[in-house]
KOLRODREN-66120 format. One record per residue (C-alpha): x negated, y negated, z negated; residue number from 1. Coordinates in nm, 4 decimals. Layout:
// KOLRODREN-66120
{X X Y Y Z Z resi NUM}
...
//
This chain:
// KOLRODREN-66120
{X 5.0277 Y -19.8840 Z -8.0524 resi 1}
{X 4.7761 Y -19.6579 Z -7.9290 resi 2}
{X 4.4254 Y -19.6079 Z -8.0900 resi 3}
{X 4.1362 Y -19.3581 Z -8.1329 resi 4}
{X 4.0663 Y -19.4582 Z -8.4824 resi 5}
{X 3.6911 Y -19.4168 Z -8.6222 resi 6}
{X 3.6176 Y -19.2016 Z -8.9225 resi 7}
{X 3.5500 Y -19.5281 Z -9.1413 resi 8}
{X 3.8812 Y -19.6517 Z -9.1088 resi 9}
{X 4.0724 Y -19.3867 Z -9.3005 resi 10}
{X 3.7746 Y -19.3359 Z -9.5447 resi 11}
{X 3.7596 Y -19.7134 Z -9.6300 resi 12}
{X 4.1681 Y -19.6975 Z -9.6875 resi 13}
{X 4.0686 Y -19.4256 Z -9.9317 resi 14}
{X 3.8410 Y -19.6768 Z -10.1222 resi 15}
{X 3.5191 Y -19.5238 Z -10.0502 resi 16}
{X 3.2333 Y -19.6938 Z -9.9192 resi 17}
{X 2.8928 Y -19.6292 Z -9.7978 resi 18}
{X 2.6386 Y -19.5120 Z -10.0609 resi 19}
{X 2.6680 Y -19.8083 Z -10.3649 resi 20}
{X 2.8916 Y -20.0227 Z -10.1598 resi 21}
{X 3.2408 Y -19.9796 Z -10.1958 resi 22}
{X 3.4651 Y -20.1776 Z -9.9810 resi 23}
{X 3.6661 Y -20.4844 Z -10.0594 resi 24}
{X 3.9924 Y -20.5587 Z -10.1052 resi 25}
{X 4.0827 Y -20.6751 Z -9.7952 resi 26}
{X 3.8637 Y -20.4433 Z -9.6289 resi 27}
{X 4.1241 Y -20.1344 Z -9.8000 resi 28}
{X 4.4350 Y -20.3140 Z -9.7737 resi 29}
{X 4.3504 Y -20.4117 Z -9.3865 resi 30}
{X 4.2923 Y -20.0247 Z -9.3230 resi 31}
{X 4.5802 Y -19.8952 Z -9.4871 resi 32}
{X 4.8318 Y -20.1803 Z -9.3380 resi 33}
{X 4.6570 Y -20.0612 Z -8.9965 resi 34}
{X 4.6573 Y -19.6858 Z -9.0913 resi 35}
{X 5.0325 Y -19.6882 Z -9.2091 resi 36}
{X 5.1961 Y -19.8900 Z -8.9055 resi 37}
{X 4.9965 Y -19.6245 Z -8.6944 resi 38}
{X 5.1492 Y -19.3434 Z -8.8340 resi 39}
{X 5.4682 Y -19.4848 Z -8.8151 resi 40}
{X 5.4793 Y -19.6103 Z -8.4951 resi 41}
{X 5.1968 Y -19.5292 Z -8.3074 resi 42}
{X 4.9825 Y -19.2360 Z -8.1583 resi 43}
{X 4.6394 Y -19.1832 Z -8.2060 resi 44}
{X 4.4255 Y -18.9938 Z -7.9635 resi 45}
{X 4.1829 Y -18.6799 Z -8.0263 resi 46}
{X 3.9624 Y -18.4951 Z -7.8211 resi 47}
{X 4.0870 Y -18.1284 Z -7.7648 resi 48}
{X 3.7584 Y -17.9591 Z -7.8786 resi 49}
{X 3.8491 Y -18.1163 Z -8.2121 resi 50}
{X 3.5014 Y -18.3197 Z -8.2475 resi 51}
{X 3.6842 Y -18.5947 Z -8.3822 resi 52}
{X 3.9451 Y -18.3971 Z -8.6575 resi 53}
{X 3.6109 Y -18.2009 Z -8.7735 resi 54}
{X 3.4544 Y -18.5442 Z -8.8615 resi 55}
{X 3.7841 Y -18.6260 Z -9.0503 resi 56}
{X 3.7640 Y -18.3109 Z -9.2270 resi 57}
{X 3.3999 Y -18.3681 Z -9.3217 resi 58}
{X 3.5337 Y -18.6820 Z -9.5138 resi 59}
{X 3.8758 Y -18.6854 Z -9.5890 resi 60}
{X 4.1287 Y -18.4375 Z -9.7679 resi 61}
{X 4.3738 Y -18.1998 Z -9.6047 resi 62}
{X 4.6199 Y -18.1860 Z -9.8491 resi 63}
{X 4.7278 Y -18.5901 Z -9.7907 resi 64}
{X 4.6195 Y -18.6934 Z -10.1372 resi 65}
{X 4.5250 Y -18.9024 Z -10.2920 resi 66}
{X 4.4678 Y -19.1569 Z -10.0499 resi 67}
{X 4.6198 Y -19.3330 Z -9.7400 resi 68}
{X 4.3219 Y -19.2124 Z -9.5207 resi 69}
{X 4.4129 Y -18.8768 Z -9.6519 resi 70}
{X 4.7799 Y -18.8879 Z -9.5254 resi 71}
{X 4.6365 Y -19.0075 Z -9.2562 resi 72}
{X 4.4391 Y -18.6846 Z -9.2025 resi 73}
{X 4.7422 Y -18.4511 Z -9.2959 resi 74}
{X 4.9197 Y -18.6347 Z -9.0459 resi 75}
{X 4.6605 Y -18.5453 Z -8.7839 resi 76}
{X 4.6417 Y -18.1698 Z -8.8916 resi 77}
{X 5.0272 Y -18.1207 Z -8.8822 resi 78}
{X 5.0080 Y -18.3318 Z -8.5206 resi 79}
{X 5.3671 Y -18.3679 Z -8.3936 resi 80}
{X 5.3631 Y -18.4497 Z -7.9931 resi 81}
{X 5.5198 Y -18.7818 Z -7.9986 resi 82}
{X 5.2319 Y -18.9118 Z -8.2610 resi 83}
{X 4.9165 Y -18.7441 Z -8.1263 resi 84}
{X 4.7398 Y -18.7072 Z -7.7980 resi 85}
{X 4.4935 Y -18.4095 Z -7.7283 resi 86}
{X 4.2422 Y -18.4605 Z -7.4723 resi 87}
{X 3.9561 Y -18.3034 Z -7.3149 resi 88}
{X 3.6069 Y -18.4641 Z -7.2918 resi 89}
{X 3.3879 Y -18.3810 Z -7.0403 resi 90}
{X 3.0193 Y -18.3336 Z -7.1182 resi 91}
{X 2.7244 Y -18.3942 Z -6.8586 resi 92}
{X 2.4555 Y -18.1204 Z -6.8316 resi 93}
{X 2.1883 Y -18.3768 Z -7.0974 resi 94}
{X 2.5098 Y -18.3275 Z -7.3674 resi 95}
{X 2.6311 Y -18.6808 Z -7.3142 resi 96}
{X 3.0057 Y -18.7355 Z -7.2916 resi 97}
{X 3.0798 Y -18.7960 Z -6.9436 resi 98}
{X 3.2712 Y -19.0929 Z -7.0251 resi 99}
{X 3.0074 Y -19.2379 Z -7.2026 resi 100}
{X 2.9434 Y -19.5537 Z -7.0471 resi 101}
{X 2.5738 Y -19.4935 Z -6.8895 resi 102}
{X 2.4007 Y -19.8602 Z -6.9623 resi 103}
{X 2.0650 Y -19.8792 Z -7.1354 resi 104}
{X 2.2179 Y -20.1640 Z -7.3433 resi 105}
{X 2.4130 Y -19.8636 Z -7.5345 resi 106}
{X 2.0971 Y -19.6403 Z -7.5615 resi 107}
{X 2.0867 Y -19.7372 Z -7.9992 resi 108}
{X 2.4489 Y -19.6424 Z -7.9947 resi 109}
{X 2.5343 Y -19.4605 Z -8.2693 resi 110}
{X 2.5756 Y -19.0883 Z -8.1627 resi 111}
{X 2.7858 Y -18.9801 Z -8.3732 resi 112}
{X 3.0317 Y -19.2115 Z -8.2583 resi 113}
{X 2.9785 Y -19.1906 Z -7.8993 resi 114}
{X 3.2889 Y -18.9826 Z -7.9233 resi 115}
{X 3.5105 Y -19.2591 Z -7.9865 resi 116}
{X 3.3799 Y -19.4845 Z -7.6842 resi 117}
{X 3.3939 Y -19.1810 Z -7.4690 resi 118}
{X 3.7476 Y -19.0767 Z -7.5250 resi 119}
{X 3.8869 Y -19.4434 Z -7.6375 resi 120}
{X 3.7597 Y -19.5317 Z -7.2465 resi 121}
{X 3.9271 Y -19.2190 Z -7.0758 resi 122}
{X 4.2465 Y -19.2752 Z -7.2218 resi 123}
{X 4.2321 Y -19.6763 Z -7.1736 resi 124}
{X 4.3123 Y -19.6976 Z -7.5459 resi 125}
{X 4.1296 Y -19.9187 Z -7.7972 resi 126}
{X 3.8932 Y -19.8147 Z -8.0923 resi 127}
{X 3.9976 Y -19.8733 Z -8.4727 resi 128}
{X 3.6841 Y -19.9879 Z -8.6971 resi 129}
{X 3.6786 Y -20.0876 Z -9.0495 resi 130}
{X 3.3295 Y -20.1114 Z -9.1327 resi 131}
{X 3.1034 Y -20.0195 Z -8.9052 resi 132}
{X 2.8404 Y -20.2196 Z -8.8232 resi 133}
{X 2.7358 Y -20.0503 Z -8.5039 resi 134}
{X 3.0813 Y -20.1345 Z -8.3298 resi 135}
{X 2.9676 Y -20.5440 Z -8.3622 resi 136}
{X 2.5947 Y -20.5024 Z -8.3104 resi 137}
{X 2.7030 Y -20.3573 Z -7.9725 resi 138}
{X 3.0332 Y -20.4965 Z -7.8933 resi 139}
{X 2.9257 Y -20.7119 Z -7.6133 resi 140}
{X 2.8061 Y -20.4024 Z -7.4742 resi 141}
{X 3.0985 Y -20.2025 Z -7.4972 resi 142}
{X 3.3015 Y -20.4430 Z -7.4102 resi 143}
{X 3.1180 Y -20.5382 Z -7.0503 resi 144}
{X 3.1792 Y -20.1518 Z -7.0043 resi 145}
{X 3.5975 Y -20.2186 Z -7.0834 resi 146}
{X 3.6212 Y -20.0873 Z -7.4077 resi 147}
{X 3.8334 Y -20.2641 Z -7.6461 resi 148}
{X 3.7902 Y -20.2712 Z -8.0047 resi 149}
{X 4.0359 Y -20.3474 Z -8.2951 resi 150}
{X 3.8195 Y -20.4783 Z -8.5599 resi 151}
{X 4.0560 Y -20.3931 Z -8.8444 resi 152}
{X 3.8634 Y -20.5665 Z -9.1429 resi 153}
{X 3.7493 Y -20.8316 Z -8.9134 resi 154}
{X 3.3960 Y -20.9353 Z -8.7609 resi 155}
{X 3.1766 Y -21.0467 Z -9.0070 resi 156}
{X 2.9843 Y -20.7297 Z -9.2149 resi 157}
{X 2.9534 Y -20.9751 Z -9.5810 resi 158}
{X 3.3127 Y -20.9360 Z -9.6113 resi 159}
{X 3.3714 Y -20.5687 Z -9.5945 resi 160}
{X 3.2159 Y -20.5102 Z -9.8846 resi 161}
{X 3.2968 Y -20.5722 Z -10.2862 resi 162}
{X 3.0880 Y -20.8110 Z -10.4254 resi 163}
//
């Protein structure tokens, strides 16, 4: 069980949503069933430059409470060897992650999660997403280029979110 795991995943397991949305409850309990059989027996994958563990900080807490995506974090920050995997991305002259699949079909991407695809694809690891919609607008994309993505609260956007 190897994953990079997007920001949203941990932050949905934490019960927090995106502006009035809050997620459902099969949207948290999917994340932190995913979250805690990662940390037990898995390893998640982070770029060396710490990119990825400075978005986590932006939205998750240090100290491992109160939240699963918050042990999640602390589990991260005190990184033992056999759980996580540092690795260096590459960046072309423009800024772009070299391993940044270059197809025009990508070119709405989000950026801030460009990240993800870049180092989920050098590693040959899938991406973790809860609820982000820009993983399924542009899966077939992504996927053409051989990225695999664990849709962790499923598919369809209506049920991520309380009603």
């Amino acid at each position: 069980m190897n994953f990079v795991v997007d920001t949203n995943v941990p932050v949905v397991a934490n019960g927090r949503g995106q502006g009035d949305a809050q997620p459902s409850i099969g949207s948290r309990l999917a994340s932190i069933a995913f979250l805690e059989l990662l940390l037990k027996d898995g390893r998640i994958h982070l770029d060396i430059n710490g990119e990825i563990q400075a978005e986590y900080h932006r939205y998750l807490n240090p100290r491992g409470q109160p939240g699963v995506g918050d042990r999640f974090y602390q589990a991260v920050i005190n990184s033992a060897p056999e759980r996580i995997s540092r690795v260096s991305l590459d960046r072309l002259q423009s800024g772009e992650y070299a391993d940044f699949p270059d197809d025009p079909s990508l070119a709405n991407f989000d950026l801030g999660d460009r990240k993800f695809v870049a180092l989920a694809l050098k590693q040959g690891v899938p991406v973790a997403n809860a609820v982000d919609s820009d993983w399924v607008n542009h899966r077939k994309e992504l996927e053409a280029c051989g990225l695999t993505i664990e849709f962790i609260c499923g598919v369809d956007p209506a049920t991520w979110w309380a009603q």
